[in-house]
MARMAR-963168 format. One record per residue (C-alpha): x negated, y negated, z negated; residue in one letter. Coordinates in steps of 0.05 Angstrom, whole numbers, plus 32768, in hexadecimal, padded with zeros to 4 digits. Layout:
<atoms>
XYZa;...
</atoms>
This chain:
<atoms>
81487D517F4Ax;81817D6F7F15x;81A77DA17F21x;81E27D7B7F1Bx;81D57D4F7F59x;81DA7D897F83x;82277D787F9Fx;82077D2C7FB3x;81DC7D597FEAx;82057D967FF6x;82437D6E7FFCx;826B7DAC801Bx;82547DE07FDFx;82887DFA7FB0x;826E7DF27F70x;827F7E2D7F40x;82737E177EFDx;82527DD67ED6x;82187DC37EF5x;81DC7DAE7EB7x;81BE7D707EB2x;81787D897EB5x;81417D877EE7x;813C7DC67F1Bx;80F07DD57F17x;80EB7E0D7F4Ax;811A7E267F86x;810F7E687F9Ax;812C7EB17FAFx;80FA7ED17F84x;81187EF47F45x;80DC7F027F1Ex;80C77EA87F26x;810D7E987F03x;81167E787EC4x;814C7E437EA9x;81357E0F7ED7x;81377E3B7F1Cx;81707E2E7F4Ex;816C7E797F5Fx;817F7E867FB1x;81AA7EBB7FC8x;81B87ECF800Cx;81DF7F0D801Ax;81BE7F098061x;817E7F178049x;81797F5A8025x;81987F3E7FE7x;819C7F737FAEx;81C77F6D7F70x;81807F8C7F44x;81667F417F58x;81A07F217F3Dx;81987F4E7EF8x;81497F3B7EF8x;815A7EEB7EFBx;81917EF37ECBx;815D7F0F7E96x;81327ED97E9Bx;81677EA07E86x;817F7E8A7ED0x;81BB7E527ECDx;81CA7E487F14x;81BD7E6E7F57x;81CD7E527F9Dx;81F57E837FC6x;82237E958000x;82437EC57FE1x;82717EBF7FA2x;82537EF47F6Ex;82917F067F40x;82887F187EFAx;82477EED7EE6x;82507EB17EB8x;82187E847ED9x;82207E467F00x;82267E587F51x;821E7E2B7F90x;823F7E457FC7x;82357E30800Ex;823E7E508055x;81F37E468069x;81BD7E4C8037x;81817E398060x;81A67E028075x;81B77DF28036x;81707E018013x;814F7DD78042x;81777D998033x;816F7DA57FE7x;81237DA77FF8x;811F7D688021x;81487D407FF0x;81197D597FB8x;80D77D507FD8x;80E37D2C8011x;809A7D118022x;806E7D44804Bx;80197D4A803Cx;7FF87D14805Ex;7FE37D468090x;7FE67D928096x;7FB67DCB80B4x;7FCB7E0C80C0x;7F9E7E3F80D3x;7FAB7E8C80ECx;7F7D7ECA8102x;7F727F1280F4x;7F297EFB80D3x;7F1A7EBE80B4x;7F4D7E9A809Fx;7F417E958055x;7EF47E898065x;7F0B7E47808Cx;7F357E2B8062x;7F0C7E2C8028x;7ED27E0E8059x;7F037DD88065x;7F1B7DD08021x;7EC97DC58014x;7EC27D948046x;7F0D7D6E8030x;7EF97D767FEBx;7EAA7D5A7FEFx;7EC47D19801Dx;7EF97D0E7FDFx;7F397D25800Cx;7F727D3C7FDAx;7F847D807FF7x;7FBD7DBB7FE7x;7F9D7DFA7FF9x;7FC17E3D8009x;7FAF7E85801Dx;7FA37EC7800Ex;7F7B7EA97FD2x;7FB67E847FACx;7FC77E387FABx;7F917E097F9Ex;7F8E7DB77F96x;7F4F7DA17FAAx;7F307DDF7F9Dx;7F4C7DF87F5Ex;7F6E7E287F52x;7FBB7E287F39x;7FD87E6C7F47x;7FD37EAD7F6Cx;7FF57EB07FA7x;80117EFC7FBFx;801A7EEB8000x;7FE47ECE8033x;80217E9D8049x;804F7E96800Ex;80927E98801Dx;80B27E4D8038x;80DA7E337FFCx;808D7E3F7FD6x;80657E208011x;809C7DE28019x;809E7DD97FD0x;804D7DDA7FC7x;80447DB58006x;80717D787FFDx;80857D447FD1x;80B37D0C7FA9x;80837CDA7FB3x;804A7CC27FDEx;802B7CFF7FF7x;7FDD7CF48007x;7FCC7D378004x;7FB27D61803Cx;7FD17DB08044x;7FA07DDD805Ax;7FC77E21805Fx;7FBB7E6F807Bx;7FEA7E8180AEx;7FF67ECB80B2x;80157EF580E9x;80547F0180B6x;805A7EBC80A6x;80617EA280E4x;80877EDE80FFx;80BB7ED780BAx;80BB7E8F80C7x;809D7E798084x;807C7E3F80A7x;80BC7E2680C2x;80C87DD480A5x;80837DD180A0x;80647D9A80C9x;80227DB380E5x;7FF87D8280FFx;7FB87DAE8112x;7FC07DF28125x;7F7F7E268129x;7F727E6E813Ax;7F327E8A8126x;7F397ECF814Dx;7F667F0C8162x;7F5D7F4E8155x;7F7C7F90813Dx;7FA97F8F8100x;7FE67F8D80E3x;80097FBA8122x;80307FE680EDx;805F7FA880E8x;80587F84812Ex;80567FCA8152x;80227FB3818Cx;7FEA7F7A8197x;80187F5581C1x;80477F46818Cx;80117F37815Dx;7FEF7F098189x;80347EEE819Ax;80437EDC814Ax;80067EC28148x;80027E858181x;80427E79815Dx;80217E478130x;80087E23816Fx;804A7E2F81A4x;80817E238166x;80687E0E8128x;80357DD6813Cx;804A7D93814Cx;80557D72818Cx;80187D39817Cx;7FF37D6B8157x;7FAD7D8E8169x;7F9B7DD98180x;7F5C7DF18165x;7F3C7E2E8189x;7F107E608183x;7EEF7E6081CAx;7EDB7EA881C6x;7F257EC381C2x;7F3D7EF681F3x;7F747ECD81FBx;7F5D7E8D81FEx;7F707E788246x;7FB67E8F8236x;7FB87E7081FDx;7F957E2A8210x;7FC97E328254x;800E7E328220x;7FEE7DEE81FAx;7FE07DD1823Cx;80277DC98255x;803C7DB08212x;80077D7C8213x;7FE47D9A81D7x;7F9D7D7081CAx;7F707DAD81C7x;7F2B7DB5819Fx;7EFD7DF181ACx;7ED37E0E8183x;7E987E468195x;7E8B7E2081D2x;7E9C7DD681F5x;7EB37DAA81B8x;7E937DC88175x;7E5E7E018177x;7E197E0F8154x;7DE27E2A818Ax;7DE47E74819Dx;7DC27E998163x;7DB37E598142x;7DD57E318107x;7DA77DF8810Ax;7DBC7DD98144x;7E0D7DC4813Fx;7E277DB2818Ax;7E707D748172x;7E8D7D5581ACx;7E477D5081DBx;7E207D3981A1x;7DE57D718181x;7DD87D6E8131x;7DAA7D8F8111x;7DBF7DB580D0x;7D887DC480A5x;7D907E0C8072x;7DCD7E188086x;7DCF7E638074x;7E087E868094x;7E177EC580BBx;7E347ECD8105x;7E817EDB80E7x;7E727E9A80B1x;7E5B7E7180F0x;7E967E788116x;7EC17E6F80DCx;7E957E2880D0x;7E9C7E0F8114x;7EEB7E23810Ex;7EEB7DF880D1x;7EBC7DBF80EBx;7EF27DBF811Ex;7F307DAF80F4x;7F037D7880CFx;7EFE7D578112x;7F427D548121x;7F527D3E80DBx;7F237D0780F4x;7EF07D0D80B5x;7EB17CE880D0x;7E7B7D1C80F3x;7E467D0480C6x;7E6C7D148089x;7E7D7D59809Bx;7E327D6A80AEx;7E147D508067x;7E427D868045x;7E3A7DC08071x;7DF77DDB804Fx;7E1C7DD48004x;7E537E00801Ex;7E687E437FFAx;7E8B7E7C801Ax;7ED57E987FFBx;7EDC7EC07FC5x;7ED77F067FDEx;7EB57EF78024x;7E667F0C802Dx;7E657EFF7FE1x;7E257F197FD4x;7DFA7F3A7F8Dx;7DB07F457F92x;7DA27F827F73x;7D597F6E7F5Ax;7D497FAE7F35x;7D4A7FD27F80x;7D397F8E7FADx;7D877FA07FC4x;7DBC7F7A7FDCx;7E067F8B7FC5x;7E3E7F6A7FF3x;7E857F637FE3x;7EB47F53801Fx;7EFB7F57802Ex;7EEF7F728065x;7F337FA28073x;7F317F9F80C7x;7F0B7FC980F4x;7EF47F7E811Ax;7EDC7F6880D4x;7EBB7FAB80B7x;7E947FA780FAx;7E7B7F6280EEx;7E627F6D80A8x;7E3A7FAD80B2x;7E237F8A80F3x;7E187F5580CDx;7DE57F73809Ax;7DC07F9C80C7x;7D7C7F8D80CBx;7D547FA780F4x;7D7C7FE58105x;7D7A7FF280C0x;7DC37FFB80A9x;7DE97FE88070x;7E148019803Ex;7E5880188034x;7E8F80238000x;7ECF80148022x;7F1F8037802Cx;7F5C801E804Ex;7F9F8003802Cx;7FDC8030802Ax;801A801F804Ex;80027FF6807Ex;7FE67FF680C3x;7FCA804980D1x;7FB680418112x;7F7B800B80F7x;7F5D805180D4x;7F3F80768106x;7F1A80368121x;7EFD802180E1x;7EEA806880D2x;7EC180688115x;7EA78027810Ex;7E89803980C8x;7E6D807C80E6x;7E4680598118x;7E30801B80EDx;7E22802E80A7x;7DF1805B8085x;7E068080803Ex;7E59807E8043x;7E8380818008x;7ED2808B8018x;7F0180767FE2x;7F4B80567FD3x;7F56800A7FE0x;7F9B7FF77FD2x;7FBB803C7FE3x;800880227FC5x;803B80597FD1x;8010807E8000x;7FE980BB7FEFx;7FA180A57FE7x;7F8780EE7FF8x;7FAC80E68042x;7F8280A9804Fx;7F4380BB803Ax;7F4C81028062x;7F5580DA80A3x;7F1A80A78093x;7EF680E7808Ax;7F0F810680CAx;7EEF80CF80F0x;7EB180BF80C6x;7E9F810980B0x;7E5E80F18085x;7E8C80C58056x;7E8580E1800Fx;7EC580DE7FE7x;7ECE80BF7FB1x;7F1780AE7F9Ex;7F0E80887F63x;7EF7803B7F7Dx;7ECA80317F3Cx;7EA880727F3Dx;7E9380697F8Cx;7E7F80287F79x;7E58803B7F40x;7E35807B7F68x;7E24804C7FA3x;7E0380207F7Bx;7DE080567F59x;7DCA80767F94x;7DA880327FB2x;7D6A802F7FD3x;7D367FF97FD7x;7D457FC87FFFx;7D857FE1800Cx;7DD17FB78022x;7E087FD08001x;7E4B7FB9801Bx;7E8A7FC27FEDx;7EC87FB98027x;7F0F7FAB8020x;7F2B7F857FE8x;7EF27F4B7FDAx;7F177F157FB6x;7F517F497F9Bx;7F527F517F51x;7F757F8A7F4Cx;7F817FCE7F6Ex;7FCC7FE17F7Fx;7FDD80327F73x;802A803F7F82x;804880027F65x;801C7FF07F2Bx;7FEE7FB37F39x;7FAC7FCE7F0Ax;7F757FA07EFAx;7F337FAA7F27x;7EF87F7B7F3Fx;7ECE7F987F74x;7EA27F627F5Ex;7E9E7F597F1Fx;7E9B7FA87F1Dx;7E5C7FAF7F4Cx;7E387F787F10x;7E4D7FA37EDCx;7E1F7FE67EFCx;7DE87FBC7F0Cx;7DD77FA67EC3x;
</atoms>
């Protein structure tokens, strides 16, 4: 699409300025993604600031799409009443043609590990898929770019997600409790819907677990389609409720951790799909990794990929980047784990996870700044009662003062040593290891950097952990 068939679409705009004859690469709100072929969008209804405007001037912008008339600048402007409106129809006209089918999938835990199980299973039985999450974009499992949210924004998910021409990919996308709150699935037609679980997080911005749970089923109640498919997790709190909503919509609903699609109770060589039992042979997973599996084996059902072709992969499969990642240590017969685990449901599971017989794990592990307090105190606790040699340092601590988090970790998990500085807690715990010892580094797993006040600094919990172990 060029710019200058904009008034064929937008047939009410007033265009101010010439229109070029060029292609528009990218549409976006984002300053700092703008170059000469961005049709830059302004809405004064959304916290527009004239600093924005200054940014995407710097970096050659021609023409911005607005509904308000910006005096004194020389570049090309759009005007209309309604921008969304407005946007959408641009988008739709320029990539009309949706993926051949789309997945979203939401949860406090384990999203990001069941996508990239699906993306295994889409990818091994030759599926085309566009992959997004808290881990970037992907096509078919390779990486393009970072992504900064865990749901981008929806002129970056439309525009990634759709098409100009026959569209056989597959979407397999994270649904976060923001996203679907901000409406950055909106226009997006989801076909399957699944939750993996609920549980504490994220109350600093939906105030109480009722509104949280409430963004959440609104992949299911809003954004999912009317023919589309519901998969559950079985073991939610909420699952009745839940199950009860899709019900009087007619939802076809597939369960997972019990009826449909479950391995045997402390078992993952026996897989329970729709009445039939399979037998899975080294399938090496954890209790967490097994209910993400069976939340994945799900979706692959209702995408309808053939049982016996999901089964022959699930032994080859690899966990995400940053989830029960795992270094042996050989020099100490040690195991060093690195987990982005960052919720006091999740921190539970992984020291639960590797203790063996009553033996407990260590732990490195802090708690992001500006964001959610109140999950402090229970992680604190939780790490008291379930891990051995503690070391307290900064995560992501932003604008926040790192010494006010670690003091109330410490408050509530008293035998936490302090260490501020993230490599030098690292480094000491690994020093300090014992034979035989687990060592879990919590909190930022897949993250390659560590944000202090606004700078975004370069850091690796796992490529930092192989570094002291040399």
């Amino acid at each position: 699409m060029l710019f200058s068939d904009i008034p064929k679409v937008l047939i009410n705009a007033d265009i101010k300025g010439t229109l070029p004859k060029k292609k528009i690469n990218l549409i976006t709100d984002h300053s700092n993604k703008v170059d000469s072929g961005a049709l830059f969008v302004i809405n004064k209804d959304k916290n527009f600031k004239q600093s924005y405007l200054k940014d995407a001037l710097s970096n050659d912008l021609e023409v911005i799409l607005t509904n308000i008339y910006l005096k004194k600048i020389t570049l090309t402007q759009v005007v209309v009443k309604d921008v969304d409106k407005e946007v959408l129809n641009l988008l739709k006209y320029r990539q009309p043609i949706q993926p051949k089918l789309s997945i979203g999938i939401t949860g406090t835990n384990g999203k990001t590990s069941t996508t990239w199980y699906l993306g295994q299973i889409c990818n091994t039985n030759k599926i085309p898929t566009k992959l997004v999450g808290t881990l970037g974009y992907y096509k078919n499992l390779k990486k393009i770019k970072d992504s900064i949210l865990t749901t981008p924004n929806n002129l970056d998910l439309y525009q990634f997600a759709y098409s100009n021409k026959k569209n056989q990919n597959y979407l397999i996308s994270e649904a976060s409790s923001h996203g679907l709150h901000q409406g950055r699935l909106n226009n997006i037609n989801i076909d399957i819907a699944a939750i993996t679980n609920l549980s504490h997080d994220h109350l600093d911005y939906h105030k109480n677990f009722t509104s949280y749970t409430k963004s959440k089923f609104l992949l299911f109640t809003k954004v999912l389609n009317k023919n589309g498919i519901a998969v559950i997790n079985y073991r939610l709190n909420n699952y009745n409720i839940l199950k009860k909503k899709l019900k009087s919509k007619n939802v076809k609903i597939i369960t997972f951790g019990s009826k449909d699609i479950y391995f045997n109770k402390n078992s993952t060589s026996i897989l329970n799909i729709l009445g039939k039992k399979y037998k899975i042979k080294k399938l090496n997973i954890n209790s967490i990794q097994k209910e993400n599996l069976e939340c994945a084996i799900a979706c692959a059902i209702a995408m309808n990929i053939k049982i016996n072709k999901i089964i022959k992969i699930l032994p080859n499969l690899k966990s995400a980047p940053g989830r029960y990642e795992e270094i042996n240590y050989a020099k100490k017969l040690s195991k060093i784990v690195i987990d982005f685990a960052h919720t006091p449901e999740a921190i539970s599971h992984v020291l639960k996870t590797y203790t063996n017989n009553k033996i407990k794990p260590s732990i490195v592990f802090g708690c992001g700044g500006d964001r959610d307090k109140s999950k402090r105190k229970k992680m604190a606790i939780i790490v008291k009662n379930y891990a051995n040699k503690i070391y307290l340092t900064d995560d992501n601590p932003r604008n926040e003062n790192p010494d006010n988090i670690r003091k109330t970790l410490k408050k509530y998990c008293s035998k936490g040593i302090e260490i501020s500085d993230r490599r030098l807690a690292i480094k000491t715990a690994i020093r300090e290891i014992e034979t035989n010892e687990i060592l879990i580094i919590a909190g930022k797993g897949h993250e390659k950097y560590q944000i202090i006040k606004n700078n975004k600094i370069k850091f690796d919990d796992y490529k930092i952990a192989k570094s002291f172990i040399k």
